[in-house]
Backbone as numpy.savetxt, mean C-alpha at the origin, in Angstrom:
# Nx Ny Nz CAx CAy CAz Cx Cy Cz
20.97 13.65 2.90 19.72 13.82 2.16 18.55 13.62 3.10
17.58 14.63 3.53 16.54 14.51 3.96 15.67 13.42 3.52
15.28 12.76 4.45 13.81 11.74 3.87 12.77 12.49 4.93
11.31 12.63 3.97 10.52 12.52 4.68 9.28 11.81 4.72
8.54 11.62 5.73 7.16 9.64 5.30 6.53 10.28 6.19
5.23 10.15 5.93 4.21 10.31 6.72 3.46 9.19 7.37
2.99 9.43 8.69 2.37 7.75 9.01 1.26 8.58 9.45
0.20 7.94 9.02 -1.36 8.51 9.43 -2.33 7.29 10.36
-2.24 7.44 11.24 -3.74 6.35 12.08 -4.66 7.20 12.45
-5.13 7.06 13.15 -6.63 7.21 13.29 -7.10 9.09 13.96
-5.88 9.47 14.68 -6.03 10.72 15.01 -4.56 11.81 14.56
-3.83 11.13 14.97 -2.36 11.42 14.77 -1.46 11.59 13.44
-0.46 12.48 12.73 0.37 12.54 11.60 1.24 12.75 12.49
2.49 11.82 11.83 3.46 11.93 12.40 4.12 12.32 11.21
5.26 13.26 10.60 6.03 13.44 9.64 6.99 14.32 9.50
8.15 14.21 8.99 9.78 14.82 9.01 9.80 15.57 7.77
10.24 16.50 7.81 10.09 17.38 7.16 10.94 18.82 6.81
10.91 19.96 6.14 11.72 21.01 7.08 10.75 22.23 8.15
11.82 22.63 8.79 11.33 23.19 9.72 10.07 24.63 9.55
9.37 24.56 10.45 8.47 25.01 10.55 8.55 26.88 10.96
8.29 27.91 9.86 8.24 29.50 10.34 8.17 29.68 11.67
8.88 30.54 12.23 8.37 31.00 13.83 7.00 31.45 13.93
6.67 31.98 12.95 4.67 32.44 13.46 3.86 31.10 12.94
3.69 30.59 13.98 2.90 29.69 13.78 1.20 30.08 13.15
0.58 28.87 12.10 -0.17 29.24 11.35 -1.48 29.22 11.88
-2.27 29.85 11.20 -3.89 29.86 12.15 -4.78 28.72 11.20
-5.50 28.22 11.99 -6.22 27.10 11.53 -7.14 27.53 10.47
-7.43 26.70 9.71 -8.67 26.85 8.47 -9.85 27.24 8.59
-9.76 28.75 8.34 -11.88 28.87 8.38 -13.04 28.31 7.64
-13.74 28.12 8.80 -14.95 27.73 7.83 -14.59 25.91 7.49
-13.93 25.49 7.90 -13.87 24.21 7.45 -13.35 23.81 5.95
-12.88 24.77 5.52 -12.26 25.25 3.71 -10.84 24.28 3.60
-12.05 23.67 2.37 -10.65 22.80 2.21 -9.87 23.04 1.29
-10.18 24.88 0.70 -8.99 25.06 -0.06 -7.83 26.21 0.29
-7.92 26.20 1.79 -7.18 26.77 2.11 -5.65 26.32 2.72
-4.50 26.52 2.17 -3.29 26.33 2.37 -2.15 26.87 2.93
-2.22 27.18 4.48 -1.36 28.59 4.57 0.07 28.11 4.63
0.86 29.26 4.77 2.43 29.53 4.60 2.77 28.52 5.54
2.86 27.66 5.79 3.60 26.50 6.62 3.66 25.18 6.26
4.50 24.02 6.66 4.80 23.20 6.37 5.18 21.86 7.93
4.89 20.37 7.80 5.72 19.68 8.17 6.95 20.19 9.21
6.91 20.00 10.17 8.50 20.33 11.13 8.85 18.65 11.47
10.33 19.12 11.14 11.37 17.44 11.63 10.83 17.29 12.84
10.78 15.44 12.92 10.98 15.02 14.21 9.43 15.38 14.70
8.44 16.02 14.35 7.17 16.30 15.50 6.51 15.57 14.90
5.59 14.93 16.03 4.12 14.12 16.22 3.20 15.60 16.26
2.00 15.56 14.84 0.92 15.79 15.25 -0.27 15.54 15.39
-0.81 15.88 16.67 -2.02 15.30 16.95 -3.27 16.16 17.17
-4.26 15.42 15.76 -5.76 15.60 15.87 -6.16 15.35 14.54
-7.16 15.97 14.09 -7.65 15.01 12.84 -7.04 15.44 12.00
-6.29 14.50 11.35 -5.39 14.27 10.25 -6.02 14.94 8.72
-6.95 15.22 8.69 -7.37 16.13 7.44 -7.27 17.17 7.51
-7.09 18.05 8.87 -7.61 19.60 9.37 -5.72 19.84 9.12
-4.89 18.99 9.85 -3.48 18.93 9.67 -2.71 18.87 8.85
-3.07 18.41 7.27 -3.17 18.20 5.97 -2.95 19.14 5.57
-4.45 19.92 5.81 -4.46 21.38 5.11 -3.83 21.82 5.78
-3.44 22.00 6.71 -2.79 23.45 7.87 -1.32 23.30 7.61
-0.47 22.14 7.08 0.98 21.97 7.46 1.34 21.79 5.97
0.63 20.91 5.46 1.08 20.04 4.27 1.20 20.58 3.19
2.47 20.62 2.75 3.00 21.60 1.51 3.20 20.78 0.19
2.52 21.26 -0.85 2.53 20.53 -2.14 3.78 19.62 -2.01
3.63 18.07 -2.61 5.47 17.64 -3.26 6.11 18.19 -2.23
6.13 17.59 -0.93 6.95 17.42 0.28 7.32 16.13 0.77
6.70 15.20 0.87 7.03 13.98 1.25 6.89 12.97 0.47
8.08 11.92 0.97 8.48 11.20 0.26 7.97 10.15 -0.04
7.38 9.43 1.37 7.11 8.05 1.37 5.32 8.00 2.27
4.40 7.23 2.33 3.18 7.58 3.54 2.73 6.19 3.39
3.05 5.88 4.83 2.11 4.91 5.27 0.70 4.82 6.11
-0.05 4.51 5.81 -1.43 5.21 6.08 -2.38 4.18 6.71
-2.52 4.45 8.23 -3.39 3.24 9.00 -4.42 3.28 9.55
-5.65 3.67 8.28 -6.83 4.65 8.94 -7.29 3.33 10.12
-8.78 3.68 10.79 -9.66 2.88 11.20 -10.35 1.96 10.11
-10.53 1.16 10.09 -10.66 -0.27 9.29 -12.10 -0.35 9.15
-12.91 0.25 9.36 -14.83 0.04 9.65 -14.89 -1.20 10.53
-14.37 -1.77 11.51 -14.55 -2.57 12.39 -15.46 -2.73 13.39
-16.06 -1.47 13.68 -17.34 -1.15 14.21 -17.21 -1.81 15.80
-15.44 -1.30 16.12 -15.41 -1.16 17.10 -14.56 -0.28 18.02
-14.87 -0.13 19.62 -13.87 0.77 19.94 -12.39 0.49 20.54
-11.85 1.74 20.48 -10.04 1.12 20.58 -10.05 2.02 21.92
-9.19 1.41 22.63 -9.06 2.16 23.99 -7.21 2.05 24.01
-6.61 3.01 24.74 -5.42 3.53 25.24 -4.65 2.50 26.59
-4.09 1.21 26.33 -4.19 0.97 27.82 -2.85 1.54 28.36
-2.38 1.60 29.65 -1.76 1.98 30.36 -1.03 0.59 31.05
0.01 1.18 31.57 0.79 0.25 32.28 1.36 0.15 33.79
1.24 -0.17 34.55 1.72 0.12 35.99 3.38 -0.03 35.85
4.38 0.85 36.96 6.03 0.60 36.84 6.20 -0.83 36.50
5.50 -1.84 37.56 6.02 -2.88 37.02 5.60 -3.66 35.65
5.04 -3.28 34.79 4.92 -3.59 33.73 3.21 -4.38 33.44
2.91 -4.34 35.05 1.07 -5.18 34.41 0.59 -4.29 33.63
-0.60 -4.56 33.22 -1.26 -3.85 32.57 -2.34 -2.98 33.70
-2.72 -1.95 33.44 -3.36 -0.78 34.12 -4.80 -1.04 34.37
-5.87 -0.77 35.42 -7.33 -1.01 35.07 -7.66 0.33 34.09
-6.99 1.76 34.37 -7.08 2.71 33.73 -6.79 3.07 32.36
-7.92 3.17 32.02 -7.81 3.10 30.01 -8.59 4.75 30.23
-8.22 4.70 28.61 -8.98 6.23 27.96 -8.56 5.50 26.25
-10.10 6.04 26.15 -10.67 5.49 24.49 -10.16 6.19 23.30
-9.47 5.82 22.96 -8.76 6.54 21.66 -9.32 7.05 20.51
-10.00 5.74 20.27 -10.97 6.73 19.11 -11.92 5.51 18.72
-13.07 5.51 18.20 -14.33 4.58 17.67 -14.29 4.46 16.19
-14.27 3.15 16.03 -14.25 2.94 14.41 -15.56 2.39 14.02
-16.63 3.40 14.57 -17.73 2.79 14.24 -18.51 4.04 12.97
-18.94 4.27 11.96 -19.03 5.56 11.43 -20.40 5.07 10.81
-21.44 6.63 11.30 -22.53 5.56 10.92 -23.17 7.43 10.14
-24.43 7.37 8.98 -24.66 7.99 8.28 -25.69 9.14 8.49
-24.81 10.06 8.72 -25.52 11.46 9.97 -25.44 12.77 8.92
-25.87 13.51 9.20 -25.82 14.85 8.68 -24.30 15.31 8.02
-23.43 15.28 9.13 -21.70 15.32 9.31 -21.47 14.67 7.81
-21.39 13.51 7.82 -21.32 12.41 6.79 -21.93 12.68 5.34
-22.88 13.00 5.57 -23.35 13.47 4.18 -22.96 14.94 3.67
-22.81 15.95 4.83 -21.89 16.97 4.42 -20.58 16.97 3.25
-19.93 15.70 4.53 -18.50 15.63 3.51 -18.34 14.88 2.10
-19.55 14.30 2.36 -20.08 13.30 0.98 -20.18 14.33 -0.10
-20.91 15.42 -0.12 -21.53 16.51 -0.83 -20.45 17.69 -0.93
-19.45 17.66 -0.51 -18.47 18.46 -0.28 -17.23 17.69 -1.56
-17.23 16.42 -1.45 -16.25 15.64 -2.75 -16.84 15.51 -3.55
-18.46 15.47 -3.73 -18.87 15.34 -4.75 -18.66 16.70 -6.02
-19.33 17.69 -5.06 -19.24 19.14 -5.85 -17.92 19.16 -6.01
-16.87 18.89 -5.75 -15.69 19.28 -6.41 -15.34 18.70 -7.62
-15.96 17.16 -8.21 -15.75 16.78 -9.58 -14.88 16.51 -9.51
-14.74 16.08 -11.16 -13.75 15.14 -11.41 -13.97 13.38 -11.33
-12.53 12.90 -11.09 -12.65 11.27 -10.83 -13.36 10.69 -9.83
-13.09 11.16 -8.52 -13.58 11.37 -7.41 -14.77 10.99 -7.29
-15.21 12.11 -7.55 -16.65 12.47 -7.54 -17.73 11.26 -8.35
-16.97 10.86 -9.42 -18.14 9.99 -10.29 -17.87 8.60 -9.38
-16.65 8.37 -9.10 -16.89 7.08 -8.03 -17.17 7.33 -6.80
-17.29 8.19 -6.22 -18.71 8.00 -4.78 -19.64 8.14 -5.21
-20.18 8.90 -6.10 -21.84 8.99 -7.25 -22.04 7.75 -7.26
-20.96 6.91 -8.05 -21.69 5.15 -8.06 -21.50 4.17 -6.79
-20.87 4.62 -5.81 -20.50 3.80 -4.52 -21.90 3.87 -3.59
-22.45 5.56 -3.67 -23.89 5.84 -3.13 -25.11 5.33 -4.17
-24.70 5.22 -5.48 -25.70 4.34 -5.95 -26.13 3.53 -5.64
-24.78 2.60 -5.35 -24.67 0.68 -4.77 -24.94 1.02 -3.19
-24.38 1.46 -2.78 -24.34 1.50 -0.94 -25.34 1.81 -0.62
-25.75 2.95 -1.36 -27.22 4.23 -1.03 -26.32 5.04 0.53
-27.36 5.33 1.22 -26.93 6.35 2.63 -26.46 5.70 3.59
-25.60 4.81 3.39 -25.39 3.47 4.42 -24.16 4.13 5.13
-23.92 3.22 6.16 -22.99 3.28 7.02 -20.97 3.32 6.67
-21.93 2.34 5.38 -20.05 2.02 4.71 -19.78 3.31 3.85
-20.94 3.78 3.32 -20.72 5.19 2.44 -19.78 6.34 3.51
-20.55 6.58 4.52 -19.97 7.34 5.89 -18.48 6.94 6.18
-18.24 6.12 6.13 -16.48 5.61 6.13 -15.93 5.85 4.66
-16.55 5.32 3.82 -15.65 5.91 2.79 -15.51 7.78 2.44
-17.13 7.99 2.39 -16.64 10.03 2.52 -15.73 10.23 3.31
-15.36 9.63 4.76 -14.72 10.29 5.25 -13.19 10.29 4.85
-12.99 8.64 4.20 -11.60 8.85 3.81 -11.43 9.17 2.38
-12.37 9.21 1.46 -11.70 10.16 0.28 -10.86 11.26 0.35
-11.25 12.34 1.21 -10.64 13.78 1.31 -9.68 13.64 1.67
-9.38 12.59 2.86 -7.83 12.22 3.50 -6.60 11.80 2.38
-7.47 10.92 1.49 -6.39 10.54 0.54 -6.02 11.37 -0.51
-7.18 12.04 -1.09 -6.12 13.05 -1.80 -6.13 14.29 -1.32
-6.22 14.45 -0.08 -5.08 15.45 0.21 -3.29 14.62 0.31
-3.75 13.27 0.82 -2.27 12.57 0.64 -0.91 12.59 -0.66
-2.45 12.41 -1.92 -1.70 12.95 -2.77 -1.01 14.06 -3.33
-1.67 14.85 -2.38 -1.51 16.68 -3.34 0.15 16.52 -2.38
0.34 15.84 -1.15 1.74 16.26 -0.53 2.72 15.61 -0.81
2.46 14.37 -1.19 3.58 13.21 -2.36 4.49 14.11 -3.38
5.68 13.92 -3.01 6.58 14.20 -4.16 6.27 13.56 -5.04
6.61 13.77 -6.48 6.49 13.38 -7.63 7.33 11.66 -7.82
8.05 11.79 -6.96 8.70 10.33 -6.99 7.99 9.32 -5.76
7.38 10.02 -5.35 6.78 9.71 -3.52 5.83 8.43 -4.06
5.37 7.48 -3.11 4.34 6.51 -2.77 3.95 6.63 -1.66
2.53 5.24 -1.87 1.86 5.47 -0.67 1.38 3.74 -0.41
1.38 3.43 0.87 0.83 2.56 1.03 -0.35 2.81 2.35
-1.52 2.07 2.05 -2.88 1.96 2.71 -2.62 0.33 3.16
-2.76 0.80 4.56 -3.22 -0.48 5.36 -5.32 -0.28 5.67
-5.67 -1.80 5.19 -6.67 -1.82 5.35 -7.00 -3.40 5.68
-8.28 -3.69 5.62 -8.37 -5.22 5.26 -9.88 -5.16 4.52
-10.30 -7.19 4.08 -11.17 -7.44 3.10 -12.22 -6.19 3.42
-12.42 -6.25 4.96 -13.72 -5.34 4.93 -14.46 -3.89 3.74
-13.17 -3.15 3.35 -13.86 -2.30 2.79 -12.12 -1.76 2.08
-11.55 -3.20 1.46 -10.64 -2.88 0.59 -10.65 -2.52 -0.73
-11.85 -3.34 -1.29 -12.48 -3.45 -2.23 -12.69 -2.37 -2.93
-13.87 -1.53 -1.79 -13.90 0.08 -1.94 -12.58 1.25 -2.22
-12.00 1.00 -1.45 -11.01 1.67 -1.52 -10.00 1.84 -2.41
-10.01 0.57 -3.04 -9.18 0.64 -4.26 -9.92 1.60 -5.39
-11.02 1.19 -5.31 -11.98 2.55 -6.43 -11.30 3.83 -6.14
-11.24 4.19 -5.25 -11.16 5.48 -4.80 -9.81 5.68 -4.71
-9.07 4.84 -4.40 -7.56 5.19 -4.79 -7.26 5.07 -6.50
-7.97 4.61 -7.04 -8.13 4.46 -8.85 -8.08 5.50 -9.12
-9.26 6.65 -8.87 -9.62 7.55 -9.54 -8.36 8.95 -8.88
-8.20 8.86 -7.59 -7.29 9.67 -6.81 -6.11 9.66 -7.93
-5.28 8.62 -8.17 -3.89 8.68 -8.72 -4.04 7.89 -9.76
-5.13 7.47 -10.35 -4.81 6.70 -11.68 -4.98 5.18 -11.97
-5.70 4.28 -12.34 -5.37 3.36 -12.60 -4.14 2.56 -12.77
-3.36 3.53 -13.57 -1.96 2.79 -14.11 -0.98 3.03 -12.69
-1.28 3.79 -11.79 -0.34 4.34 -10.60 -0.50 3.05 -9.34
-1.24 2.18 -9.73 -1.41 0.91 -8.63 -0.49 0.06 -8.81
0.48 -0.48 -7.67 1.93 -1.08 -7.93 1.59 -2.68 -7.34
0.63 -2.53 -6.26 0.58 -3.54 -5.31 -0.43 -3.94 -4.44
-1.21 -4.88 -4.25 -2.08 -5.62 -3.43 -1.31 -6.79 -2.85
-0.98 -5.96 -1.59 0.18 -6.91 -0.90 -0.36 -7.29 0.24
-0.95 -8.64 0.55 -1.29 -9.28 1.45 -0.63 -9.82 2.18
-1.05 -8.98 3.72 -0.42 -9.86 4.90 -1.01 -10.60 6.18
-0.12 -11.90 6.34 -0.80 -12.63 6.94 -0.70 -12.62 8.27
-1.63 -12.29 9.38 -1.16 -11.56 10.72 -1.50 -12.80 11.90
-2.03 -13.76 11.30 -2.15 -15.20 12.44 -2.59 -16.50 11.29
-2.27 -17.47 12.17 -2.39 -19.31 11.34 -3.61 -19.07 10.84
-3.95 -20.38 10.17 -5.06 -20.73 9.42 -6.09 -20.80 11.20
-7.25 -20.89 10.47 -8.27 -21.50 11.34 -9.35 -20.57 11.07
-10.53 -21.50 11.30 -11.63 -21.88 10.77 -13.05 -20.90 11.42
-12.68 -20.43 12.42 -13.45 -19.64 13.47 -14.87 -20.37 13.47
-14.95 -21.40 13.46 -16.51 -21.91 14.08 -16.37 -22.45 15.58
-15.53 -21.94 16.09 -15.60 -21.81 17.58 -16.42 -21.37 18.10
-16.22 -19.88 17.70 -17.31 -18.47 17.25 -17.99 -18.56 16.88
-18.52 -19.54 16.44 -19.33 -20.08 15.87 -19.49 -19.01 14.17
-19.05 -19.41 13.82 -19.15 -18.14 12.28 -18.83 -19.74 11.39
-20.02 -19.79 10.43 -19.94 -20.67 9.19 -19.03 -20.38 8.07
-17.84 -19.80 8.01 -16.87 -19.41 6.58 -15.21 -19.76 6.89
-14.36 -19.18 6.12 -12.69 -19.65 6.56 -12.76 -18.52 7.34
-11.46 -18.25 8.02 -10.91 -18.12 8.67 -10.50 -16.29 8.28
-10.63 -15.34 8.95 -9.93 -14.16 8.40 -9.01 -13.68 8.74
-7.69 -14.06 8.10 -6.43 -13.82 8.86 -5.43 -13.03 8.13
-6.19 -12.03 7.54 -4.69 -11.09 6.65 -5.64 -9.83 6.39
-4.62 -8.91 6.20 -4.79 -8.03 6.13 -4.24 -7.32 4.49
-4.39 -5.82 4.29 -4.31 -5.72 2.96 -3.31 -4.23 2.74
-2.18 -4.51 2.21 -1.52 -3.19 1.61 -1.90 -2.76 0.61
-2.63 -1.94 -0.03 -2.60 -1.42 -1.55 -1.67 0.23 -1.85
-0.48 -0.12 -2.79 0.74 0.83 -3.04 0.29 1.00 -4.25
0.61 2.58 -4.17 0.13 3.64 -5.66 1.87 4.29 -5.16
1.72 4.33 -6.62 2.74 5.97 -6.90 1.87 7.06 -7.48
2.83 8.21 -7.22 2.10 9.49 -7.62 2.42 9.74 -9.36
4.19 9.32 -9.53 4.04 9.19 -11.19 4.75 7.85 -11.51
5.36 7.92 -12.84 5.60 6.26 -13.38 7.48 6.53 -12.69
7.62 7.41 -12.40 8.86 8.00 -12.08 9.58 7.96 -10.49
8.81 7.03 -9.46 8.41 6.74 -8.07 10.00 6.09 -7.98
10.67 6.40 -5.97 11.79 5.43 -5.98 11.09 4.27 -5.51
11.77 3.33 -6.05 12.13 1.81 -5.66 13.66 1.02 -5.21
13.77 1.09 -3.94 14.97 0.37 -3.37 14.78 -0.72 -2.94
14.89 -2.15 -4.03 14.87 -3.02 -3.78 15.49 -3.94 -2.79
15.19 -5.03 -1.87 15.68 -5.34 -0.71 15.90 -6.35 -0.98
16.85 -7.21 -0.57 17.63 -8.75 -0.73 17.94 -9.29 0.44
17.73 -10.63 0.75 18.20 -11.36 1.66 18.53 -12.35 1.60
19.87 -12.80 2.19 20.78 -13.93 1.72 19.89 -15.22 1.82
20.02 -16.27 0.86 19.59 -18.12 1.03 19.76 -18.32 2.22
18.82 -19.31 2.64 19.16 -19.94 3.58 19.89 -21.38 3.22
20.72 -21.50 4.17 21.27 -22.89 3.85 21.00 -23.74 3.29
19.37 -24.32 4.07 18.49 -25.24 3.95 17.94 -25.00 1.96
17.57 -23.83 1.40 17.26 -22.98 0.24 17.78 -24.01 -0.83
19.10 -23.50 -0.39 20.72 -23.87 -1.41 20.69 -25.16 -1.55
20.50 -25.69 -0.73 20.95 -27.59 -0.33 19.14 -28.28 -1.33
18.44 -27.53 -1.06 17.54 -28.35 -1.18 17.06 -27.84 -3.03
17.35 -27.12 -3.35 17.32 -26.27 -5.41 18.96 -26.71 -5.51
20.08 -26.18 -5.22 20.64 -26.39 -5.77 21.49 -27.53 -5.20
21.41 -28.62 -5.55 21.85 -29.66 -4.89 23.30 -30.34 -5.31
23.80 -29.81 -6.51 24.53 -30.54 -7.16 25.99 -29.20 -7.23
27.10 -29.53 -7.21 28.17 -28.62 -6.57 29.16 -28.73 -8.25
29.56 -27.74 -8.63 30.95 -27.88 -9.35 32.35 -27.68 -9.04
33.30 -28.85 -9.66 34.51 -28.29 -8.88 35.04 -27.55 -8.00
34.78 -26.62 -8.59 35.09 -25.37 -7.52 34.39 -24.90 -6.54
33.27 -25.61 -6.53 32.33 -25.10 -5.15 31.22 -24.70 -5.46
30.68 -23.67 -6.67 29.86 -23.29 -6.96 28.43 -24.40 -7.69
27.46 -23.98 -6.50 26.07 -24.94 -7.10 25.24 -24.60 -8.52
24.98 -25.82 -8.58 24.21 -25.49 -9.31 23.04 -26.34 -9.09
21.62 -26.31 -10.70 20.09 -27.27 -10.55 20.13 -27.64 -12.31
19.61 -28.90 -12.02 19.00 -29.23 -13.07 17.81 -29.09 -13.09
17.24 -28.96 -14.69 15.83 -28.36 -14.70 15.20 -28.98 -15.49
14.30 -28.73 -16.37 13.47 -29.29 -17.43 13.65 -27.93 -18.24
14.17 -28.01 -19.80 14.16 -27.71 -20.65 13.06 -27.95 -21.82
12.44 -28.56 -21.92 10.97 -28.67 -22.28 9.79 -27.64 -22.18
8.97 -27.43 -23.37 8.14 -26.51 -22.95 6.60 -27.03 -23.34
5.65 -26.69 -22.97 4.27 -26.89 -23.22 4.21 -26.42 -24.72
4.52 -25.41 -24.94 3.90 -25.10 -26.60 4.95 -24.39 -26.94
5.47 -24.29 -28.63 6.45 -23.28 -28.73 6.35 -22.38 -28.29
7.87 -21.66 -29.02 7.51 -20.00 -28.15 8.41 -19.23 -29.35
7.97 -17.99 -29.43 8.43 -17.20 -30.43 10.10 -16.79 -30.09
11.10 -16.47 -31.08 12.49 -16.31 -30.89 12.31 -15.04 -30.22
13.00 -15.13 -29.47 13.66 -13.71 -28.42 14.68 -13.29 -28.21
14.58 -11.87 -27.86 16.15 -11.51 -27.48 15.72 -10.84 -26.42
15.96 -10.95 -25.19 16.27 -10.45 -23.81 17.12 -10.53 -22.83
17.69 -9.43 -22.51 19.34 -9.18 -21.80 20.28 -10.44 -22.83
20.20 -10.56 -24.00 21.37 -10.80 -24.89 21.41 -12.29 -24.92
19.58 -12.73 -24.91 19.20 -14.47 -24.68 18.22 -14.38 -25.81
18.51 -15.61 -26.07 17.34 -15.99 -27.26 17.19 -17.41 -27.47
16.25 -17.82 -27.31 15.44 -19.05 -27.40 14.76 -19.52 -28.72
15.10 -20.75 -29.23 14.24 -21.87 -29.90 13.66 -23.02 -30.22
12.10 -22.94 -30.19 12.08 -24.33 -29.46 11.94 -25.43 -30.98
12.51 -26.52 -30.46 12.35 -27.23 -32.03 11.79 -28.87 -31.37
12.11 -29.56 -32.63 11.90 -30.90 -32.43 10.70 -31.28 -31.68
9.24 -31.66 -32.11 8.38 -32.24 -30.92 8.73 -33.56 -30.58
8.17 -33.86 -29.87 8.22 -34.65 -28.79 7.08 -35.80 -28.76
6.88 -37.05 -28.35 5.83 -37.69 -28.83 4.74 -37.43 -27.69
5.21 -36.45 -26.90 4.24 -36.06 -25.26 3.36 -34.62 -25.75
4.23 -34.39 -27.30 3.34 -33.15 -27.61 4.43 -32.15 -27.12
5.36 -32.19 -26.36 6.07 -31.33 -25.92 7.06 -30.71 -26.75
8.08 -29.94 -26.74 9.31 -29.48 -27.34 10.65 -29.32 -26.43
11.56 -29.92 -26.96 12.59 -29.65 -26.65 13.40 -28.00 -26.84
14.42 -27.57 -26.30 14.57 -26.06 -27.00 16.25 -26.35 -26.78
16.51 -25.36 -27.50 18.13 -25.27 -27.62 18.22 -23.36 -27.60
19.22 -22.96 -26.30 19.46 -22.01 -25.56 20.74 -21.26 -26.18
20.84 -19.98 -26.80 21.60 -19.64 -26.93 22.07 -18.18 -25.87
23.16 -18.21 -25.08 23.59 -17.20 -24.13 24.80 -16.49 -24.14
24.60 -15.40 -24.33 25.49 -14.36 -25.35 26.17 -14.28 -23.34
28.10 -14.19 -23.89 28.26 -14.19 -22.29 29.30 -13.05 -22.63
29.13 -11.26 -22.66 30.48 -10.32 -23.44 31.58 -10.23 -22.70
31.33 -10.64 -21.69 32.96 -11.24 -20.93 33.66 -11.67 -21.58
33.23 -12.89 -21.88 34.04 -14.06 -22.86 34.08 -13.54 -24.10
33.49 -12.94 -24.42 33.36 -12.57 -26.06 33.14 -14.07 -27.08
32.03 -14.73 -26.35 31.62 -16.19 -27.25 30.63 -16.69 -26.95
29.60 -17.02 -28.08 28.43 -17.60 -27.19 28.34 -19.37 -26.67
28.03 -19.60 -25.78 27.98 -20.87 -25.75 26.09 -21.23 -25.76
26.35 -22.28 -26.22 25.04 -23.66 -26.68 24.92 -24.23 -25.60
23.78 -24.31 -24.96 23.24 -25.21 -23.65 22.35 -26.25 -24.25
């Protein structure tokens, strides 16, 4: 079974796919972003240059599966290429990869005016982002990545996701705009990661905590998206320290608190049902557990 994922940074798509017609396709006139020609994605190739122009030129409706997406961050700074000598130092010879500095030019307001006229969801949340922002610098980073993202979407299989690496800087934003792109209800995850220790940066002298994580936000394209959940065994230490107490045969177990803060209504879930009775002079309730086990064909009372 073919998989194919797209990874997007700052100049480059990399994505697997099927193979690509022998006449290779001619680039987009006019800068038209509704043009789609006869080609697609080829396995195995890196391509490189701006990832929107590549979009349109390769990217075939409901083709890929999975996209991880690592624009420039508005960091408002530059990234350089370093190099390495045979023996492994590092090189004096750099070449600048690309500037994450995006500031509010003619260019910028083009593409601003270019998502707007197309309507829709889109459109009414950069209308209110340039309300709040006005002609600012952060507006210029976000026009530029609206168009990127849903073109992301138009190439998502119907089961496909996406995850956006970003951070606090202009996550905030982005979630708007991934709202209106795929939906409110299509947001799975604000998955924060933590990329160094605590600390305080008033070294740096900077008066606030510390900024040390970064930000995933995962959409699906429908409610119908795969999920292959991942597991990894206890650790020893896990087991010994929750489940502390062993039965005959080897198998651990925990004691818990059966007690609850306030009743709770009778249930039935996966073939369990709960009632809480008797208060308690703490205000609390005791409950008595009934667990349907169809192995046994009997319920037992905990």
């Amino acid at each position: 079974m073919e998989f194919r994922k797209a990874r997007l940074g700052a100049a480059a798509v990399g994505l697997a796919g099927r193979r690509a017609p022998a006449t290779p396709a001619a680039p987009p006139q006019n800068g038209s972003s509704n043009i789609l020609l006869n080609s697609w994605f080829t396995l195995n190739k890196l391509y490189y240059g701006d990832n929107l122009d590549i979009l349109r030129r390769y990217g075939k409706d409901d083709s890929v599966d999975l996209v991880y997406l690592d624009p420039p961050f508005k960091s408002n700074q530059n990234y350089n290429v370093l190099f390495q000598e045979l023996d492994g130092t590092r090189s004096k010879a750099q070449m600048k990869a690309f500037k994450d500095t995006w500031v509010w030019d003619e260019e910028a307001r083009r593409v601003y005016e270019e998502t707007v006229e197309a309507g829709g969801a889109v459109a009414k949340v950069m209308l209110a982002l340039h309300t709040f922002l006005g002609a600012s610098d952060m507006l210029a980073y976000l026009a530029m990545m609206a168009p990127r993202l849903m073109e992301l979407r138009r190439v998502l299989k119907p089961k496909g996701t996406l995850f956006l690496h970003c951070d606090p800087t202009a996550s905030h934003y982005l979630k708007l705009i991934l709202d209106a792109i795929f939906g409110p209800k299509r947001f799975l995850n604000e998955i924060t990661w933590k990329r160094s220790s605590a600390h305080s940066d008033t070294k740096q002298g900077m008066k606030r905590c510390g900024r040390i994580h970064d930000i995933l936000l995962l959409y699906s394209k429908t409610d119908t998206y795969t999920w292959n959940t991942l597991y990894t065994p206890y650790t020893k230490e896990y087991l010994e320290s929750e489940y502390r107490h062993s039965m005959p045969d080897g198998r651990r177990y925990k004691e818990t608190d059966l007690t609850a803060a306030k009743p709770a209504e009778t249930s039935n879930m996966n073939g369990m049902s709960s009632d809480w009775r008797r208060p308690m002079r703490n205000g609390r309730r005791t409950s008595t557990m009934s667990m349907s086990i169809p192995r046994m064909g009997v319920n037992t009372r905990l």
